[in-house]
KOLZA-505726 format. One record per residue (C-alpha): chain; x negated, y, z negated. Coordinates in nm, 2 decimals, decimal comma. Layout:
N
+--------+--------+--------+--------+
: cadena :   east :  north :     up :
+--------+--------+--------+--------+
:      A :      X :      Y :      Z :
...
+--------+--------+--------+--------+
This chain:
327
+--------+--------+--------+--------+
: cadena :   east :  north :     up :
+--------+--------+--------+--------+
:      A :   0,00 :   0,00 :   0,00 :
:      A :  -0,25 :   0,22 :  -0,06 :
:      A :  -0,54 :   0,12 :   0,17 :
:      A :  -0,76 :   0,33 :   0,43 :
:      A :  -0,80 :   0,18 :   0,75 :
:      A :  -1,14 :  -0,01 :   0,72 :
:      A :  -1,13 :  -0,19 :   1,04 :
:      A :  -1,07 :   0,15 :   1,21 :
:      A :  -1,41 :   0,24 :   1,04 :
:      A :  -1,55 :  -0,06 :   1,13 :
:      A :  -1,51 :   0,01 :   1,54 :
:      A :  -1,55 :   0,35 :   1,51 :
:      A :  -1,95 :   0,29 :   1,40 :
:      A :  -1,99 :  -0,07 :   1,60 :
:      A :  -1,88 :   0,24 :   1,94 :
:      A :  -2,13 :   0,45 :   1,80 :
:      A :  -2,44 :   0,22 :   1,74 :
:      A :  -2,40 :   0,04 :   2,08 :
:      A :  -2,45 :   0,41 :   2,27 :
:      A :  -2,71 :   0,56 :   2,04 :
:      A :  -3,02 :   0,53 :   1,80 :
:      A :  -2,89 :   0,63 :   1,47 :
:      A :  -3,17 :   0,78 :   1,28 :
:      A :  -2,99 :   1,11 :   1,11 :
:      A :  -2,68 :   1,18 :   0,94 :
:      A :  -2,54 :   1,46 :   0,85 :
:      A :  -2,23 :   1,55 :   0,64 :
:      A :  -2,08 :   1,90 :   0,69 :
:      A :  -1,79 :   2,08 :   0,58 :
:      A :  -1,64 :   2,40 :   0,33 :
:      A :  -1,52 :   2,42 :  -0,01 :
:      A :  -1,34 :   2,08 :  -0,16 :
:      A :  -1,40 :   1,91 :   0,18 :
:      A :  -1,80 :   1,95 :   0,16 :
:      A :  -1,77 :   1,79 :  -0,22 :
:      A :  -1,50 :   1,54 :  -0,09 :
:      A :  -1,85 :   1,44 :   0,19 :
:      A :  -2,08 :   1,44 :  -0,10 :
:      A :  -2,04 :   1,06 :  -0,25 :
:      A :  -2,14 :   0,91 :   0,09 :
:      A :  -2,41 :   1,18 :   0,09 :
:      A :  -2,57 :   1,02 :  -0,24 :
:      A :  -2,48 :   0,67 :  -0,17 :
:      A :  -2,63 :   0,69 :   0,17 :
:      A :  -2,95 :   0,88 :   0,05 :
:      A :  -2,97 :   0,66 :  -0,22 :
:      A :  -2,93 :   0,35 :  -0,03 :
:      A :  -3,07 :   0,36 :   0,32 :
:      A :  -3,40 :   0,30 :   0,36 :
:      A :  -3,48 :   0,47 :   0,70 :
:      A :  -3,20 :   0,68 :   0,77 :
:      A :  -3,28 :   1,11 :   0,74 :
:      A :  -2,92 :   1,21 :   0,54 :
:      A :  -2,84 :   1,55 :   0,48 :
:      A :  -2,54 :   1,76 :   0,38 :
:      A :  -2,42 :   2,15 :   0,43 :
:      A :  -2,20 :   2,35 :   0,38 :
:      A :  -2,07 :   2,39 :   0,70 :
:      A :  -2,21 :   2,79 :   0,79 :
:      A :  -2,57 :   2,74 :   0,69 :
:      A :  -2,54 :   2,43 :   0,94 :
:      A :  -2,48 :   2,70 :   1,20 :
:      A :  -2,69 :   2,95 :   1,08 :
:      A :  -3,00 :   2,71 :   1,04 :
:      A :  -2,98 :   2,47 :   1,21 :
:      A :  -3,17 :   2,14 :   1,14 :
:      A :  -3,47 :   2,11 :   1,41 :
:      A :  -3,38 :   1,74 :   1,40 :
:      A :  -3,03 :   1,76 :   1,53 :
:      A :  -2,93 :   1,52 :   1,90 :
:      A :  -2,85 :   1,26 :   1,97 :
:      A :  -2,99 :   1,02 :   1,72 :
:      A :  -2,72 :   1,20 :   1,51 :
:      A :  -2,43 :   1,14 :   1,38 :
:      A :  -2,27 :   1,44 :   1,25 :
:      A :  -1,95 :   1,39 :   0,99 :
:      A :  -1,69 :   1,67 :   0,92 :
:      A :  -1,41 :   1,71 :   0,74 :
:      A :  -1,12 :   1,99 :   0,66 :
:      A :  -0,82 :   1,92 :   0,50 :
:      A :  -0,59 :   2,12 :   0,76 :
:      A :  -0,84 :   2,11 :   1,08 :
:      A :  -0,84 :   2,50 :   1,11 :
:      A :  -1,19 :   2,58 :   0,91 :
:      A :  -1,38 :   2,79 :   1,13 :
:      A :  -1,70 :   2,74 :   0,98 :
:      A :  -1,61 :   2,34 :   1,03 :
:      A :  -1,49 :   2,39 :   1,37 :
:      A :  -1,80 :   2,58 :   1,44 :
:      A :  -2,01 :   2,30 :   1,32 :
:      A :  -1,89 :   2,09 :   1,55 :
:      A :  -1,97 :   2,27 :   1,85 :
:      A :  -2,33 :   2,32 :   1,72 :
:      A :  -2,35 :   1,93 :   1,70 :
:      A :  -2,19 :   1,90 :   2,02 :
:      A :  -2,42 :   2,15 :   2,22 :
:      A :  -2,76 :   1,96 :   2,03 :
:      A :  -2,63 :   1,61 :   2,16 :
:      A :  -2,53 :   1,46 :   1,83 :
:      A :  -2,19 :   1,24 :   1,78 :
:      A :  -1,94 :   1,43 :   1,58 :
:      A :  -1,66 :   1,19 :   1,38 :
:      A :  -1,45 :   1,43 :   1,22 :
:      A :  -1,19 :   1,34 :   0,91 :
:      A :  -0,87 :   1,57 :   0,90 :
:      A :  -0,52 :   1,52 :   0,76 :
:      A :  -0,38 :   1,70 :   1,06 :
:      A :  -0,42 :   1,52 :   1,41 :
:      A :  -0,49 :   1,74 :   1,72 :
:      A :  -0,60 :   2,03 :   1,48 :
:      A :  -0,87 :   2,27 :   1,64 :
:      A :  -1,10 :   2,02 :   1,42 :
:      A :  -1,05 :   1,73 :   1,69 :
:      A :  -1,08 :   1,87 :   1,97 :
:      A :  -1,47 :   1,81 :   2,03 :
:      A :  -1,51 :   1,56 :   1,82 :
:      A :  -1,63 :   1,22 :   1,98 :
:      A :  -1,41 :   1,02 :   1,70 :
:      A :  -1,13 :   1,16 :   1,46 :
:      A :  -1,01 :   0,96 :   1,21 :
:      A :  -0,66 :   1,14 :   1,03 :
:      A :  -0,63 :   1,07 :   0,67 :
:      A :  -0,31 :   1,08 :   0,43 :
:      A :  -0,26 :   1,37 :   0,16 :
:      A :   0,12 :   1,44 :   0,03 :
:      A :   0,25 :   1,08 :  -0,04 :
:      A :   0,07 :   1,01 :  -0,38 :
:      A :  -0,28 :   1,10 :  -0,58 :
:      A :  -0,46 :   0,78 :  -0,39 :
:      A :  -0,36 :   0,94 :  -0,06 :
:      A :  -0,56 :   1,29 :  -0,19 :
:      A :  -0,84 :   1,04 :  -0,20 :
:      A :  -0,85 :   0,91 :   0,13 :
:      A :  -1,07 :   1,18 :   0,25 :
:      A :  -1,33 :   1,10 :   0,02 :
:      A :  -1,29 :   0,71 :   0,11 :
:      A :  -1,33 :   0,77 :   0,46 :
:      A :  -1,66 :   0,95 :   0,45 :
:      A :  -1,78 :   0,67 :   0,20 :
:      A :  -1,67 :   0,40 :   0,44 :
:      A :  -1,80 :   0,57 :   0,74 :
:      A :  -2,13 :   0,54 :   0,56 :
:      A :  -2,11 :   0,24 :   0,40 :
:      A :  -2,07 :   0,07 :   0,78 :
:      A :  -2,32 :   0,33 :   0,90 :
:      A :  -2,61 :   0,11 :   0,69 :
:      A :  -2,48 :  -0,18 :   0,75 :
:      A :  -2,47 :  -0,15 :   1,09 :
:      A :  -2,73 :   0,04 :   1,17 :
:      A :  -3,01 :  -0,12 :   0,85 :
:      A :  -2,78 :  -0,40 :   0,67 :
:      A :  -2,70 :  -0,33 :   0,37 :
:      A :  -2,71 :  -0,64 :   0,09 :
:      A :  -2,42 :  -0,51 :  -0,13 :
:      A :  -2,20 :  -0,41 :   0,15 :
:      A :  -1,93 :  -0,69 :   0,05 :
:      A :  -1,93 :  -0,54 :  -0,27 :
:      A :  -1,92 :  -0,19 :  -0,11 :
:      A :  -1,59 :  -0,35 :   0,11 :
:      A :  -1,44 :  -0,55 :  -0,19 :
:      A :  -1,49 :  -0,15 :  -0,37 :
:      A :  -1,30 :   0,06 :  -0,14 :
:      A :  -1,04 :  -0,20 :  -0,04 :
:      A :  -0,91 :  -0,21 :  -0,45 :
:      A :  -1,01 :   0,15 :  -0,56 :
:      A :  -0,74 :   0,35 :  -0,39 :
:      A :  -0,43 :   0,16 :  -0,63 :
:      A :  -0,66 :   0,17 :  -0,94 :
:      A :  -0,68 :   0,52 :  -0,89 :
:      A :  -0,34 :   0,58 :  -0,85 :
:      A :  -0,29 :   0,38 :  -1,16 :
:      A :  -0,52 :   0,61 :  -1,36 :
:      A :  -0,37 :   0,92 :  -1,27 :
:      A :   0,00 :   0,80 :  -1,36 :
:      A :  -0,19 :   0,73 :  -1,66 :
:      A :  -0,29 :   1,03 :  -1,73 :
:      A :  -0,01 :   1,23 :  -1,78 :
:      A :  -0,02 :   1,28 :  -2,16 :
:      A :  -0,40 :   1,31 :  -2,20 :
:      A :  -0,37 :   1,58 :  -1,91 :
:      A :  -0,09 :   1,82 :  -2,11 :
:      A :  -0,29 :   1,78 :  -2,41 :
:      A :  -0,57 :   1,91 :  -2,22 :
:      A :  -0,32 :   2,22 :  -2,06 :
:      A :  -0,22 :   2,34 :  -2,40 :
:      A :  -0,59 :   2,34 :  -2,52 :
:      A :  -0,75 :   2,51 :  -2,21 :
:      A :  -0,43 :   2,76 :  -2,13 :
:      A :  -0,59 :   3,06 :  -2,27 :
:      A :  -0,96 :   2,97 :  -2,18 :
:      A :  -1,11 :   3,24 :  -2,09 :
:      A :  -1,42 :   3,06 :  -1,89 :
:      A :  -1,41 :   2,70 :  -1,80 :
:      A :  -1,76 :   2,47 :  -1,74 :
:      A :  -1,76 :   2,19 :  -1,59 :
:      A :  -2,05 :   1,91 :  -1,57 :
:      A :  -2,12 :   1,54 :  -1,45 :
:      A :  -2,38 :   1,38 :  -1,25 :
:      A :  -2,48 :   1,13 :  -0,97 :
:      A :  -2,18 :   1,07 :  -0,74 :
:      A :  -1,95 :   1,29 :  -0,92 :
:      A :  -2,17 :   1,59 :  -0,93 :
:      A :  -2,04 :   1,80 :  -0,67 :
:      A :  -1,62 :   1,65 :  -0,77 :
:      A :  -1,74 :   1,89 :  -1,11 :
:      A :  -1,85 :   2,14 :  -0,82 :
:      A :  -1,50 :   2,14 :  -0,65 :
:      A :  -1,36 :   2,12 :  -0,96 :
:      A :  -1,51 :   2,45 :  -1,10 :
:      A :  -1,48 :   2,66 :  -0,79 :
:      A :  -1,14 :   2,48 :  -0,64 :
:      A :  -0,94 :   2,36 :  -0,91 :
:      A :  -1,06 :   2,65 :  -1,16 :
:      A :  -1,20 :   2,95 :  -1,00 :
:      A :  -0,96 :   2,89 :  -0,63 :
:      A :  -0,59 :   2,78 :  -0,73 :
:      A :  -0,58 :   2,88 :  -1,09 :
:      A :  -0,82 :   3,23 :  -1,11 :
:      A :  -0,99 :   3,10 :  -1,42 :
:      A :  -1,38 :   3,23 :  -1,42 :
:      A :  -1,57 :   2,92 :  -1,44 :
:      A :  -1,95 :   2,72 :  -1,32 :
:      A :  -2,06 :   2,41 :  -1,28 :
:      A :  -2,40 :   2,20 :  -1,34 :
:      A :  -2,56 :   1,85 :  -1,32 :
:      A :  -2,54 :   1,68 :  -1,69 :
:      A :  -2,92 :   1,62 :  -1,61 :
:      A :  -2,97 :   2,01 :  -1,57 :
:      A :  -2,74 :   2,05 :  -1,91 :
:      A :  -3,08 :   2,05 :  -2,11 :
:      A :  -3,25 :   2,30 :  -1,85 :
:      A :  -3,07 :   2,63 :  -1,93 :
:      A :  -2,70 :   2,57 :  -2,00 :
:      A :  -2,67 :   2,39 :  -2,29 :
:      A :  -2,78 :   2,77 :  -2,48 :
:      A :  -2,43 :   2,88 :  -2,43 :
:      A :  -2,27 :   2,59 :  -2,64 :
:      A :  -2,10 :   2,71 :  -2,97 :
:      A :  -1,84 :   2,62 :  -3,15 :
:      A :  -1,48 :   2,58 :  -2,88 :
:      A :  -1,68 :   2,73 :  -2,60 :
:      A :  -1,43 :   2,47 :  -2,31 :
:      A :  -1,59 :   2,20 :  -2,08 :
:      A :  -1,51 :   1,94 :  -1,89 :
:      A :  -1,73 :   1,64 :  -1,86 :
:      A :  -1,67 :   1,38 :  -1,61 :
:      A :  -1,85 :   1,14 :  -1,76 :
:      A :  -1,92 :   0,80 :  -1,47 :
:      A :  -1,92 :   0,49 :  -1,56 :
:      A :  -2,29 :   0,36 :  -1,44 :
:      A :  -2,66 :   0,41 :  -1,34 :
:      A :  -2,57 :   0,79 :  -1,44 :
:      A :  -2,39 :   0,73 :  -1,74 :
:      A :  -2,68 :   0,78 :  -2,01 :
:      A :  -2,73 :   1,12 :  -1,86 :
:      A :  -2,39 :   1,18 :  -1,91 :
:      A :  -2,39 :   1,03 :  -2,27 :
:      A :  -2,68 :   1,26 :  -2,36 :
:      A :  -2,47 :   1,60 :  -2,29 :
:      A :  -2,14 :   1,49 :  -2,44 :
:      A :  -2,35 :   1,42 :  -2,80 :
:      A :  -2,47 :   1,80 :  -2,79 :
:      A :  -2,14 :   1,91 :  -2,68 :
:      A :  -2,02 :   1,74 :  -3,03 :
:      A :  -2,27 :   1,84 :  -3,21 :
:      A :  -2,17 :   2,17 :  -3,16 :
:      A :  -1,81 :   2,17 :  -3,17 :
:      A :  -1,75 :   2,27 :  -2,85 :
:      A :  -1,41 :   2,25 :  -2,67 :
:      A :  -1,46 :   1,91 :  -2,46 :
:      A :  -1,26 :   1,73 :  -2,27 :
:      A :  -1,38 :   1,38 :  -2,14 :
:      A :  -1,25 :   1,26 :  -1,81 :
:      A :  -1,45 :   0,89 :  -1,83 :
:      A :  -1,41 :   0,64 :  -1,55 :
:      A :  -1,47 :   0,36 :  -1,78 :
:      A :  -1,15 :   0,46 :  -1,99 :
:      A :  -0,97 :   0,44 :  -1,70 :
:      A :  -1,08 :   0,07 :  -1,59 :
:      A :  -1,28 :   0,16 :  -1,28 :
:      A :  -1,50 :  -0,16 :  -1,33 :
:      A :  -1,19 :  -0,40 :  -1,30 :
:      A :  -1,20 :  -0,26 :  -0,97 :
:      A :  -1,53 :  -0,23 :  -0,83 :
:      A :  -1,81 :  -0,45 :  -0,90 :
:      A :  -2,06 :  -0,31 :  -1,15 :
:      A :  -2,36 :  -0,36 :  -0,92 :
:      A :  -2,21 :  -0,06 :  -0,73 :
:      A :  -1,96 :   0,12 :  -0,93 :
:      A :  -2,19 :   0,44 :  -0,96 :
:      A :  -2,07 :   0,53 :  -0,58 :
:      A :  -1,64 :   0,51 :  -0,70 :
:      A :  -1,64 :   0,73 :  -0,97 :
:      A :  -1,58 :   1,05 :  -0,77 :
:      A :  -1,27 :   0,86 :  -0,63 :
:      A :  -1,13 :   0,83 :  -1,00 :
:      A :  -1,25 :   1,14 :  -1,17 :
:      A :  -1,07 :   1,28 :  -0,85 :
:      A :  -0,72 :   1,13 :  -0,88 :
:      A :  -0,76 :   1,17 :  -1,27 :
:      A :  -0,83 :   1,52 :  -1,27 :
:      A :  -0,57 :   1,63 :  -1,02 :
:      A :  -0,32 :   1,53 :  -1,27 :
:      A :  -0,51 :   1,76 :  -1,51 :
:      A :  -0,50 :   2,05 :  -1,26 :
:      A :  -0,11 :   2,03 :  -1,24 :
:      A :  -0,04 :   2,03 :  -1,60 :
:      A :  -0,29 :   2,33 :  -1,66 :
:      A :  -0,11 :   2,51 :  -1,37 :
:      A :   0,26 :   2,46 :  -1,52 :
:      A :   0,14 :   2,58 :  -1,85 :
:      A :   0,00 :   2,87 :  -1,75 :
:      A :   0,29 :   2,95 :  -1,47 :
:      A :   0,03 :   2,98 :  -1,19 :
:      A :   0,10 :   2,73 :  -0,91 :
:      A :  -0,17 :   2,59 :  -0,76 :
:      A :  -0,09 :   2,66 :  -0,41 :
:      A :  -0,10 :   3,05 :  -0,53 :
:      A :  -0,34 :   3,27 :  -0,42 :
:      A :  -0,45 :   3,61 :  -0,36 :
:      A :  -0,67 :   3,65 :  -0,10 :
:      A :  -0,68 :   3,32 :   0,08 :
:      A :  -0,46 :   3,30 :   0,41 :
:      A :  -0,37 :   3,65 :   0,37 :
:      A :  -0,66 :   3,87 :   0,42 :
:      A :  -0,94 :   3,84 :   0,77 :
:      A :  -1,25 :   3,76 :   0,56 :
+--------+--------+--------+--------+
C-alpha cells in the first residue's frame, strides 16, 4: 500500500548504465527538496568505492559549475511542484555539459521534466509515507546506481529497507500524535528553535530549522551537526533554552547520545524525536539502518510541525513573501 515503484528504479539505471560510463553523481535541488537528496548523498559517499558524489544546492550548481560535469554524469533533481527555477536551471546546465538528468517531481509534465532524460513522479497528499517518497526515490536511485554500476554487498538489505520503511513510517507518525501536542504546547511561545542530528538525518534537522521552523511557521531558528554541538553551539545551552534532537538509531547514534547528556545536564528545553522509539529496526536491518532514519524522523516530525502550527494558529501553508513577491 504504501510502496515506491522499485522496479521503475531498477530500469531506469539498467537504461542508463547500458549508454554511459557512470563515474559522477550529483544531487541538486532547493530548500526541503535539496535535504530530501541528502540521505542518498551520504549513503552513496559513504558506500561507493569509486563513484565522485556531490550535492548542491541547486544555484551554486549553476553558478560554479563542477569542471567534471558530462556525460559520465548522472545528474539527480528534485522539486516538490516542478516549477523551481533554480532546479529547472540546473537541468539545462547538465543537459548542455552532456550529463543524464533523472528528475523526481510530484507534478508530471511540470517545467521540471521537460529536459530531463528520465522523470520519475512521486506521491505527496495521500498520507505521511507518501511525503516520503521523494526522499525514497533519491535513495533508491542510488542504492541501484552502486549496484549496478560497483555491486554493492548489502544491496538486499538496502531492497528488503526501502520496500518495509514507507508503512513503518506511517505507523510512527499515527503514533505520534500525543507526544507531538505535548511538544506544541511546550514550544508555542519559543522564541528561537535549534535543531541538531547527525549522519543521514543531518540536513532533515537542516530542512527542519529553515522549512518547518524558519519557512511555514516564522519561528527564528539554526541548525547544526550533533558532532559540531561541542565546537561552538553547545555555549548557548541554559536552563529551557528549546531543541530538537533527532537522535538515529545507528553508526551515528553515540554522537547523538553525547549532545542529548549535555542538553540534560543543563536543563535545557529538549525534545527527542528517536528512531529507535519508533521501531525503525523491526523494519530495516541493523547492518544498514543508519541510511532510514531520515525517512522516520521525516514522517515523525511532520506530525510535530502540524500540532505546533494549530497551536500557535499559523497554518503551515502560510506565508508572507513566498509565491507572492518576484524575488
Amino acid at each position: 500500500m504504501y510502496n515506491i515503484d522499485l522496479a521503475n528504479v531498477k530500469s531506469i539505471v539498467a537504461d542508463i548504465v547500458a549508454k554511459h560510463n557512470v563515474e559522477n553523481v550529483a544531487f541538486v535541488g532547493c530548500g526541503a527538496s535539496k535535504a530530501e537528496l541528502y540521505p542518498a548523498k551520504y549513503f552513496l559517499a559513504n558506500c561507493s568505492k569509486k563513484l565522485r558524489v556531490a550535492h548542491y544546492t541547486a544555484n551554486e550548481f549553476n553558478y560554479d559549475t563542477p569542471d567534471w560535469l558530462g556525460d559520465t554524469t548522472v545528474v539527480i533533481t528534485a522539486s516538490l511542484g516542478g516549477s523551481t527555477p533554480e532546479t529547472v536551471k540546473a537541468n539545462s546546465v547538465a543537459k548542455a555539459a552532456g550529463a543524464t538528468v533523472v528528475s523526481v517531481t510530484h507534478a508530471a509534465g511540470s517545467a521540471l521534466t521537460k529536459e530531463a532524460d528520465y522523470t520519475i513522479v512521486h506521491g505527496f497528499e495521500a498520507n505521511y509515507a507518501a511525503k516520503l517518497e521523494k526522499m525514497g526515490y533519491v535513495l533508491a536511485l542510488a542504492v541501484e546506481i552502486l549496484q549496478q554500476v560497483e555491486g554493492f554487498d548489502k544491496y538486499d538489505k538496502m531492497i528488503e529497507g526501502l520496500t518495509n520503511v514507507f508503512e513503518a513510517a506511517e505507523n510512527a507518525a499515527n503514533a505520534a500524535r500525543k507526544s507531538a501536542k505535548e511538544f506544541a504546547e511546550k514550544y508555542k511561545d519559543a522564541p528561537v528553535v535549534y535543531v541538531m542530528s547527525s549522519g543521514a538525518s543531518m540536513e532533515v534537522a537542516y530542512s527542519t530549522s529553515i522549512c518547518l521552523m524558519m519557512e511555514m511557521q516564522w519561528v527564528n531558528s539554526g541548525s547544526f551537526h550533533s558532532g559540531e554541538f561541542f565546537h561552538g553551539p553547545f555555549e548557548i545551552v541554559d536552563k529551557d533554552v528549546p531543541f530538537i534532537l533527532l537522535m538515529n538509531d545507528g553508526k551515528t547514534r553515540p554522537v547523538d547520545a553525547r549532545a542529548l547528556t549535555f542538553l540534560h545536564r543543563f536543563d535545557a528545553l529538549t525534545t527527542v524525536v528517536d528512531a529507535k522509539d519508533y521501531g525503525l529496526g523491526n523494519a530495516v536491518d541493523s547492518s544498514v539502518i543508519t541510511y532510514f532514519n531520515p525517512l522516520m524522523h521525516t514522517a515523525v516530525f511532520r506530525v510535530y510541525a502540524e500540532e505546533l502550527s494549530y497551536v500557535r494558529q499559523h497554518p503551515l501553508t502560510l506565508r508572507r513573501y513566498m509565491w507572492k513577491l518576484e524575488y
